[in-house]
N, C-alpha and C positions, 0 to 999 in steps of 0.2 A: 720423804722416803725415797732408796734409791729405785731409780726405774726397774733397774732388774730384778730385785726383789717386790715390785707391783707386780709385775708380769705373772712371776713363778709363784705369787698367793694366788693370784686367778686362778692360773690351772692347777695349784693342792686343791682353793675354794671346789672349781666344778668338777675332780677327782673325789672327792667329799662327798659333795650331791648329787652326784651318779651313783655311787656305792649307799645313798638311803634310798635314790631311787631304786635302783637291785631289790632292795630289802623290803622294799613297799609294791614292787610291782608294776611300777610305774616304767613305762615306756620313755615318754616325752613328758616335760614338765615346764610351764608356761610362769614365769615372773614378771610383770608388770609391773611398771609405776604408780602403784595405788595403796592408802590406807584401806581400811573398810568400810569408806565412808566417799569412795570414787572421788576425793579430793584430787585437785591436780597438781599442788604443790603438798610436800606429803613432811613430816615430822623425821628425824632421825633415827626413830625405834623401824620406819615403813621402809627406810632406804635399803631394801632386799636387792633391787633389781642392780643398783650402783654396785652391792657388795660384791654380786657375783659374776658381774663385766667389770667393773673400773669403768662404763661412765657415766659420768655426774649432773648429764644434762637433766631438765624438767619432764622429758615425755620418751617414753620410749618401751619395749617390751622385747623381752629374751624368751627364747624358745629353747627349751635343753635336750637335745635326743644321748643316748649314751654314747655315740659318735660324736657329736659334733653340736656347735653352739653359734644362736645368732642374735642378733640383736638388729631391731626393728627401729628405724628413726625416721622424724619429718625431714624436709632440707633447711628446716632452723640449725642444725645441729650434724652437719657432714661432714663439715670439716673437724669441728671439735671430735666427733664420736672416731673418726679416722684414728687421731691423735691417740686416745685414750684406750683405743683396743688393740695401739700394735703390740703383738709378742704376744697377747692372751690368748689364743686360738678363738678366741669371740669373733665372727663375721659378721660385719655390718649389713644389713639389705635397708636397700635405700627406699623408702615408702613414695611410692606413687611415679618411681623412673620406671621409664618401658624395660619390657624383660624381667621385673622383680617382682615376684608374689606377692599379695599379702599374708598375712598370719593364715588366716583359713584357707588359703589356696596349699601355703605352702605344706599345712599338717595334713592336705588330704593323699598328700604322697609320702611326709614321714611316717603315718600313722600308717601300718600295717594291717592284716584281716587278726582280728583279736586285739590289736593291742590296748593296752591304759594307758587314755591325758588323765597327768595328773595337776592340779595346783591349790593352792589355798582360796578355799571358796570368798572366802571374807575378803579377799582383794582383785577380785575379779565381778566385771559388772554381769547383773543378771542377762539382759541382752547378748552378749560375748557368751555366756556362760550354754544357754539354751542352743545358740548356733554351733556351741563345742559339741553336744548332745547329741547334735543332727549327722555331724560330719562323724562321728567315732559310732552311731548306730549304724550308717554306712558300710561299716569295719568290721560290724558284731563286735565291737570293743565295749571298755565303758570308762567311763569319771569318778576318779576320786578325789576327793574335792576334802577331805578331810584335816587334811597336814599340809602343816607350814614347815618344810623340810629346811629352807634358808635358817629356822629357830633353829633347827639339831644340827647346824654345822658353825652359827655365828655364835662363838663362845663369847667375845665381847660387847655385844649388842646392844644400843644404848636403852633405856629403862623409858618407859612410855609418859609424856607431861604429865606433869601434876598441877601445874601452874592456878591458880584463883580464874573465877571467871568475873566478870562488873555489870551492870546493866547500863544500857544507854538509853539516856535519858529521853524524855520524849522532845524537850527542843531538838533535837537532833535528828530523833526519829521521824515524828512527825505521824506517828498512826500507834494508838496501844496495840497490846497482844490480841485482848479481846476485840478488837475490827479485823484482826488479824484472819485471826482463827474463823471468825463468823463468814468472811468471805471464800476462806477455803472448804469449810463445812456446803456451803452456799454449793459451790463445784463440786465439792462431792456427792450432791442431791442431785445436779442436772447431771453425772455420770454416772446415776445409780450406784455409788461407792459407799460402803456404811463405816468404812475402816480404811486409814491412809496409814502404810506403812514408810517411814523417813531413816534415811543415812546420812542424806547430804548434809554437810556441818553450815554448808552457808544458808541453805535454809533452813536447819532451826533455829540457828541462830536468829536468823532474821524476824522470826516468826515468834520469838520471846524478847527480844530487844537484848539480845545476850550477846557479849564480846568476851573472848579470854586471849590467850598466848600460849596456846598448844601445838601449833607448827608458828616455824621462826617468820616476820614478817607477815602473817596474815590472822587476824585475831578471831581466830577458830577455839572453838570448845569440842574436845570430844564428846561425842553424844549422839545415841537415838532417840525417834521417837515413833510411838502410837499414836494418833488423832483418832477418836470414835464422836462421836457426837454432841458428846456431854462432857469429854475428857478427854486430857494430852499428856501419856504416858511419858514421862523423860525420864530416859536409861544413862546413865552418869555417874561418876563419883561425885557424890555428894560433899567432900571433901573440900571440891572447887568451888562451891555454893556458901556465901554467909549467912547469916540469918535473916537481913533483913531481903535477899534475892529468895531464900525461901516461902517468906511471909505476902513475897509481890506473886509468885511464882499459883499456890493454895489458892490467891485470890481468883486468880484466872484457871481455877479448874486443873493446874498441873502437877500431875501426880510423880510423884519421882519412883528409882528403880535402878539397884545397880547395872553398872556399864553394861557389863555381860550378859545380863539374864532376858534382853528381848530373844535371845533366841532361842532359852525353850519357852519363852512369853506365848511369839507369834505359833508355838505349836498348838496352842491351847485357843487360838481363835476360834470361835463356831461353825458348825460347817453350814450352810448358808450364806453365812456375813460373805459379801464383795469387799474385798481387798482394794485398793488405789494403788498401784506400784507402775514404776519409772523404773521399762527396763535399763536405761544407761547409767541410772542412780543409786539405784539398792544393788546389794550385793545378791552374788549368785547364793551364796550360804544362805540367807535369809529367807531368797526367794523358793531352794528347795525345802527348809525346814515348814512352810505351809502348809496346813493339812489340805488331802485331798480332795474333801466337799468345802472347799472355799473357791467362792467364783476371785478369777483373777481380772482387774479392770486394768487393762496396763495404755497408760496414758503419763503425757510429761508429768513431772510436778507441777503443780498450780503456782506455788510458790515461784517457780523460774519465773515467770512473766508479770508477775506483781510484784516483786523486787526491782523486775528490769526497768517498769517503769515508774519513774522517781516520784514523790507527791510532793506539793508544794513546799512545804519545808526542808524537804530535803534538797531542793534544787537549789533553794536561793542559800542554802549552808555551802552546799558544791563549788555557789560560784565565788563564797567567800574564799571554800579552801583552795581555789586554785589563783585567786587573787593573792594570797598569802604565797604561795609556790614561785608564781609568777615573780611576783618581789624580789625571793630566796634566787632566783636564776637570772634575772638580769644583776643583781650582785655579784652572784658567782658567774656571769660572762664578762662583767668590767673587771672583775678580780682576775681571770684567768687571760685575758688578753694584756693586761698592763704586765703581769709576773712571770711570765711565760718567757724563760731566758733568762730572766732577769734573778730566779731561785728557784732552788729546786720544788717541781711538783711532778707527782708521780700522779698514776692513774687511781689506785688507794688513796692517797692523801686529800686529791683531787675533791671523791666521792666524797670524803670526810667531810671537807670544808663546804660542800652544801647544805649539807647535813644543817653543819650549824647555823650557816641562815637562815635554814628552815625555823632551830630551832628557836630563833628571835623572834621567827611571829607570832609564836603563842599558841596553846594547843596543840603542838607535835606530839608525838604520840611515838612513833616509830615510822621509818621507811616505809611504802607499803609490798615493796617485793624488794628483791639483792639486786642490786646497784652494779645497772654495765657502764663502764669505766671504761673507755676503750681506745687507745690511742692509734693510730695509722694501721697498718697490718692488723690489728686486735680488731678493729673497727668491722672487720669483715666478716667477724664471728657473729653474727647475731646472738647469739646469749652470750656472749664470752661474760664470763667470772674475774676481773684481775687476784691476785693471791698472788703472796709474797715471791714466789717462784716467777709470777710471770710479770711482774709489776714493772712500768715501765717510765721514764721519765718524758713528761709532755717537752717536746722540743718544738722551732721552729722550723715550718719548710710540709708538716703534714696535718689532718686533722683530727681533731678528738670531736668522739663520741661520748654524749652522756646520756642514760636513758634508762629513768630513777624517779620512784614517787614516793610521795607522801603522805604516810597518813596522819592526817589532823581530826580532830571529834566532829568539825564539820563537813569531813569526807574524805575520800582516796583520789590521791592525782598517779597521773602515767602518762610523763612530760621526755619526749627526746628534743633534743637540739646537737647539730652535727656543728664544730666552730672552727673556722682556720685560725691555726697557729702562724703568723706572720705570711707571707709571701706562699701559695702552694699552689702545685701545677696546676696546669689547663687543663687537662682532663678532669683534676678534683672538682674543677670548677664547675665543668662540661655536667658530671654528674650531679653536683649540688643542685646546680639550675632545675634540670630535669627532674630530680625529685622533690624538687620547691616547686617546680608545676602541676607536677602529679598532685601535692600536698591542697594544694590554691585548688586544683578540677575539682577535686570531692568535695571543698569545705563550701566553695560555692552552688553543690547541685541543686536543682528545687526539679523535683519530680511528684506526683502523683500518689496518692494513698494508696499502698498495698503493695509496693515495695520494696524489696529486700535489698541486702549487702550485695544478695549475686549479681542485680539489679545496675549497682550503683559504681562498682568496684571498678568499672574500664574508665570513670573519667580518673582514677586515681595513676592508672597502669598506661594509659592511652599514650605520654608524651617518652614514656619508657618502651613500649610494645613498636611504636613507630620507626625506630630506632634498632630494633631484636633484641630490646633488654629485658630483662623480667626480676623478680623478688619470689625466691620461693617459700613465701608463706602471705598469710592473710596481708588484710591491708589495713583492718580494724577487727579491736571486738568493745564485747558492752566491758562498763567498770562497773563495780560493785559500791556501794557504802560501806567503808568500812571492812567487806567481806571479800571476795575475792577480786583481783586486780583483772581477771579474764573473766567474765560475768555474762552466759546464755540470756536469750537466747538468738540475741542478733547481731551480725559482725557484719564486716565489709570481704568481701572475696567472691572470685571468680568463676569456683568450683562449689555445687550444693555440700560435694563432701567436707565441705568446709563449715558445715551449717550457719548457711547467712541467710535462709532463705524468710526464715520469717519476716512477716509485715514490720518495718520502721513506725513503732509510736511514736505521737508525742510523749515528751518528759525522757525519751530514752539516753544517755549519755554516752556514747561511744568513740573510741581512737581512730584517725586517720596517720599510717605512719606508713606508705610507702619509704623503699630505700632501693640505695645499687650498692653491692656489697661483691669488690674485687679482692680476691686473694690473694692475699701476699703484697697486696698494697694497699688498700681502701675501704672503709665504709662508710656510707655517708644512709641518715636515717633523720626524719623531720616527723615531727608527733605532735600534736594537736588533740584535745579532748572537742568534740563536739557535741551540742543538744540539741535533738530531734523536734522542730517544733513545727506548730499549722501555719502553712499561710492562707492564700486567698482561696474561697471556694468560688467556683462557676460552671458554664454548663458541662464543663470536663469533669469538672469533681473537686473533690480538696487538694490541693497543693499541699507539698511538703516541704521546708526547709533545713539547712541545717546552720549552728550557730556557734562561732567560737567562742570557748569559753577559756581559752589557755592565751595567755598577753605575754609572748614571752619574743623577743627582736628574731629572725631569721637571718642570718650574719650575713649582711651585707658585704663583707670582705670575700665570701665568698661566690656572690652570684654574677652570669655573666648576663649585664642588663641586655644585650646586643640579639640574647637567645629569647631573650621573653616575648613571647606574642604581648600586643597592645592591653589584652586584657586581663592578662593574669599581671602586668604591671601595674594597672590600676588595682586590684584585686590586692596585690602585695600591699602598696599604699593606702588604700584603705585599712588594711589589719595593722600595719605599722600605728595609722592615726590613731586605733584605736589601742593598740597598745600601749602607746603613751597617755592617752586619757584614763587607762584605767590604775596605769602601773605610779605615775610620779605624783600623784597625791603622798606616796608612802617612801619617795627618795628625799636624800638632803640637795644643796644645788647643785655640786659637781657631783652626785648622779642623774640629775636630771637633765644637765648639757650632755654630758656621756650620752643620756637615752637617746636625745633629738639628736646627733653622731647616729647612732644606728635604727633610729627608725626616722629617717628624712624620708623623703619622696624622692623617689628613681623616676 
């Protein structure tokens, strides 16, 4: 589409929904990046907040006053969000730089004495929603939370999945429904909770052993649900269900219930029963439709932390599927080093061809998120997207980013590898190093039971920070099974607002992917899956380690050995030796010379 004509739909689009906000009363009106179901990556019917800025990133939030329009982003996404909003009258406010508000700072000076926030309750989290409540009673204003006003102005809007849902089996899973349920009920006895109200898609799913293809890349079912004591309401099209998912479903007490109607369901709860609700997870809609004499227990999901940490069959499927992965990407690095000049490979094409690696090992499934592709300058984007428009030919002289998972039945990878294209400057190199040391600080910490990412994050940052470099954004988060690729409730980072703070389990699975990411030249990003495991107890306490489980070469063409302290070289050779023990049982010979070429000892 031509750019000029993006620009000048923007401003018809928020000319459009200014003129329903008029007609509805609404003052300012809040769009987000969210289903109803506070997913983070969201379906093409959800994509409201893309339609009425132009952009395309995963996370972000628009503010609309009848003056003026802004859009709220991390620094994953500044440079691209730059890009996508020139000409729209959209303004970017950059999240967490000095001098820039947040959302709630910033509506307590839009928001007038009287005025109405407006937005659609169903895509805004309850948490968010009660802090809207506080800041407009302030005002003597109020919330209407009734209308989805982006509905009455997106006349083409895509039509909401219908897609079948499958059950995963229990080799995979590794725990039925009913141990499931029994240990969440379990929790809602020591929280005094008689009734656990759910939005979140990855955990019911989890919590039914249910996968489908409702948002692209992550194998979500839409769906609520009820948990009372005896029985697990699920609100669904039935549609998506066959018979014998039905038949499994009645065994374990689960009551079905179309999509829409928990929400005059939950009006009819009793008034006494305590509620279970997650305010960053249920939706505000849901959370106001409660009746009045219901106590509310607001407490995380249980479900986040018994997902998070993996049970035994699920682990040792994990390490298959990234053994499988691992395979699929020293392939596709012998393949992209020997061809590279020699025919054409674009940064599309590129993605493609792992793809198919992948799909030789059996069990593929699908990607498990969109494939950043990214060659030299692209490289800096951290989400960058490539598309036909921006696609670009791998040459020699800079390097490509790849940083793409896979889902297999026996679980989701989220594998980056940064790789020189023949001969590339000093500085590329400067950097490589430095976040191959960063990558090597974290994978080797052993620290203490209790914990967290906030904890852990400087040995990631420390050979970057030494330096005055930084990465702005996390350093890890959890991976999901199957369910989502960014998976609570513990990650690697510097800032609690990053929520890393919880204690590190054992069995937890989480990314280390420090990066330095120059603009308009460079981005260099190294990813590693790790597993949180015990080591020695003594009169300190328990140790903790971590453990890689990703075997994939760190491109020795581009590291400068001269920089490496003595022990993160040993550290490198160590992971090398063991990448080849785990990787060339599954090459033929001349990949398995190729491998010993890049995982030698430096």
């Amino acid at each position: 589409m031509d750019k000029e004509l993006t620009e000048m739909s923007i401003q018809e689009r928020l000319l459009k929904l200014r003129e329903q906000m008029k007609e509805k009363g609404i003052d300012v009106y809040i769009v987000p990046t969210a289903d109803f179901h506070q997913t983070e990556y969201v379906g093409e019917y959800f994509k409201a907040r893309k339609y009425i800025t132009n952009f395309s990133g995963s996370a972000g939030t628009a503010v609309i006053t009848l003056e003026e329009a802004r859009l709220w982003v991390d620094g994953r996404y500044f440079i691209q969000a730059a890009k996508q909003l020139e000409g729209t009258t959209v303004e970017m406010m950059k999240m967490a730089e000095p001098g820039v508000p947040t959302i709630k700072e910033y509506l307590k000076t839009a928001l007038k004495e009287g005025s109405v926030l407006g937005f659609d309750g169903r895509v805004v989290a309850m948490g968010d929603g009660v802090d809207y409540e506080k800041i407009v009673a302030d005002k003597n204003g109020k919330i209407i939370y009734e209308y989805d006003l982006i509905a009455a102005i997106w006349e083409d809007r895509p039509a909401m999945s219908e897609e079948p849902a499958w059950i995963l089996e229990q080799k995979y899973a590794g725990e039925t429904t009913e141990s499931k349920l029994a240990r969440i009920r379990e929790y809602m006895k020591d929280n005094d909770a008689t009734v656990h109200v759910l939005t979140s898609l990855d955990d019911i799913c989890w919590i039914l052993n249910m996968r489908g293809n409702d948002i692209e890349f992550f194998p979500f079912v839409l769906s609520y649900a009820i948990i009372t004591m005896d029985e697990m309401h699920l609100y669904i099209n039935d549609a998506k269900l066959n018979a014998e998912m039905k038949e499994i479903f009645a065994k374990d007490c689960v009551v079905l219930h179309p999509y829409n109607d928990i929400y005059e369901d939950v009006k009819k709860i009793a008034d006494g029963e305590s509620v279970l609700v997650d305010p960053v997870r249920l939706n505000y809609a849901l959370y106001s439709n409660l009746p009045d004499g219901v106590k509310k227990v607001e407490k995380r999901n249980p479900e986040i932390l018994f997902k998070a940490i993996k049970n035994p069959v699920e682990i040792e499927n994990i390490r298959q599927a990234q053994i499988k992965d691992s395979v699929a990407h020293v392939k596709f690095m012998k393949w992209v080093k020997e061809n590279v000049g020699k025919m054409e490979i674009t940064e599309m094409s590129a993605a493609e061809k792992l793809d198919e690696f992948r799909k030789e090992m059996g069990n593929f499934i699908q990607p498990s998120f969109e494939a950043i592709s990214a060659y030299g300058e692209h490289a800096a984007l951290m989400h960058y997207t490539s598309s036909p428009e921006t696609n670009v030919r791998l040459k020699e002289g800079s390097v490509y980013l790849t940083d793409t998972g896979a889902g297999f039945y026996e679980g989701s990878t989220d594998i980056t590898r940064t790789y020189a294209l023949g001969e590339i400057p000093d500085i590329m190199k400067e950097h490589f190093t430095l976040t191959l040391m960063g990558n090597l600080g974290l994978a080797n910490a052993k620290f203490l039971h209790g914990c967290g990412g906030v904890n852990l994050d400087i040995m990631a940052r420390k050979p970057l920070w030494d330096r005055g470099l930084d990465y702005k954004c996390g350093t890890g988060h959890g991976v999901g099974y199957l369910l989502s690729i960014h998976e609570g409730p513990a990650g690697f980072g510097w800032q609690n607002r990053s929520g890393n703070a919880p204690t590190l389990e054992e069995g937890m699975i989480l990314t280390d992917e420090p990066g330095i990411y120059i603009e308009g030249s460079h981005g260099i990003r190294l990813e590693n899956e790790l597993l949180v495991q015990k080591g020695e107890v003594n009169e300190y306490g328990q140790f903790m380690y971590l453990e890689a489980i990703t075997y994939i070469p760190m491109d020795l063409d581009a590291v400068k050995v001269e920089m490496l302290p003595e022990e993160t070289r040993i550290q490198l050779n160590d992971y090398h030796k063991t990448v080849y023990e785990k990787v060339s049982p599954y090459l033929n010979d001349e990949e398995k010379e190729w491998l010993k070429k890049y995982t030698r000892a430096i």
